[in-house]
C-alpha positions in Angstrom: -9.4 180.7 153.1 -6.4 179.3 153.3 -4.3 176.7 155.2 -1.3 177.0 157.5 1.3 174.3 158.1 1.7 174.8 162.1 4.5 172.7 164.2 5.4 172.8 167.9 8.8 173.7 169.2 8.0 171.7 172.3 6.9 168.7 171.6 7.3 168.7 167.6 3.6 168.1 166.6 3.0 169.3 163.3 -0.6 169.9 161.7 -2.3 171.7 159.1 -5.3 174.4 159.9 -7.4 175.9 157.5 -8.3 179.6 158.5 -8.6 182.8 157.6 -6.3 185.6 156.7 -7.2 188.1 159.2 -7.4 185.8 161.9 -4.1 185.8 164.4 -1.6 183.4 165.0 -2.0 180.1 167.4 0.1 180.0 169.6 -0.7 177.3 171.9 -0.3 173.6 171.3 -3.1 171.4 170.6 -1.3 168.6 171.4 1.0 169.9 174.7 -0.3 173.1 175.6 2.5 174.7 175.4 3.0 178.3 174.1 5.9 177.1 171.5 3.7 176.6 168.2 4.8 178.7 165.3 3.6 178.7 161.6 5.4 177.7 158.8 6.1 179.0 155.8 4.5 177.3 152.8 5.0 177.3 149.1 1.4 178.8 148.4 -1.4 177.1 146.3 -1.0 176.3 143.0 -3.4 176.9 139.9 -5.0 173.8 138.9 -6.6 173.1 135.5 -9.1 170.3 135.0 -11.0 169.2 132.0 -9.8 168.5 128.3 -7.8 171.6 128.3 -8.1 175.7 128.2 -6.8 177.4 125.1 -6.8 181.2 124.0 -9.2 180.6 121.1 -11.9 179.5 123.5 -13.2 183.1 124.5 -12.6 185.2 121.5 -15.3 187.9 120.6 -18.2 186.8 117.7 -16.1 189.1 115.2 -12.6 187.8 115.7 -14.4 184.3 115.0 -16.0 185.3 112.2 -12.9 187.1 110.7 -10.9 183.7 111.5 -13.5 181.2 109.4 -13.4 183.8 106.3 -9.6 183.7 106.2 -9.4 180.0 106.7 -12.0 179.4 103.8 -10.1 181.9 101.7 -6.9 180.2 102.6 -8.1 176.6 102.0 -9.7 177.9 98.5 -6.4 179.3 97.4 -4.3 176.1 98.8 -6.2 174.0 96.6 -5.2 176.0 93.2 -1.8 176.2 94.2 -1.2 172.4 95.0 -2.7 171.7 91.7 -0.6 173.9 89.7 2.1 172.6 91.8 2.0 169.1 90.6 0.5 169.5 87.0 4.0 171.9 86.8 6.4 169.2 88.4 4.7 166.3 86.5 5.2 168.4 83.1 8.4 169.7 83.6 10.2 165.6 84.4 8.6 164.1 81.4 
């Protein structure tokens, strides 16, 4: 349920009240009872996140994980061949 920002034309009393979407508009004062209260329009609520954070890997399927850890081990194996070639090459080729 959401809340309204109300404010009175008469006697400029403004207030928040928290009710629901179907219900109808006050129209009377709380404050004056007059019959000059209108609702204001608000920004809307906004999505908060709380917690040490939300990312897109966090709800992947079992397979998608299990695809991701065999290309990261082949990827690491394969990084560590090339890095040595790398430098055994450069060292050779300066001397």
């Amino acid at each position: 349920m959401p809340t309204y920002d109300y404010v009175c034309d008469g006697c400029g009393h403004a207030f928040e009240l928290f009710q629901s979407m179907t219900d109808a508009t006050k129209k009377t004062c709380p404050k004056c009872k007059k019959k000059k209260l209108r609702r204001l329009i608000g920004a809307g609520g906004a999505i908060v996140f709380k917690g040490t954070g939300f990312y897109k890997t966090d709800y992947r399927s079992e397979s998608y994980k299990k695809g991701a850890a065999a290309d990261a081990s082949s990827k690491s194996s394969e990084g560590g061949k090339s890095a040595g070639e790398k430098s055994g090459g450069g060292s050779g080729g300066k001397e």
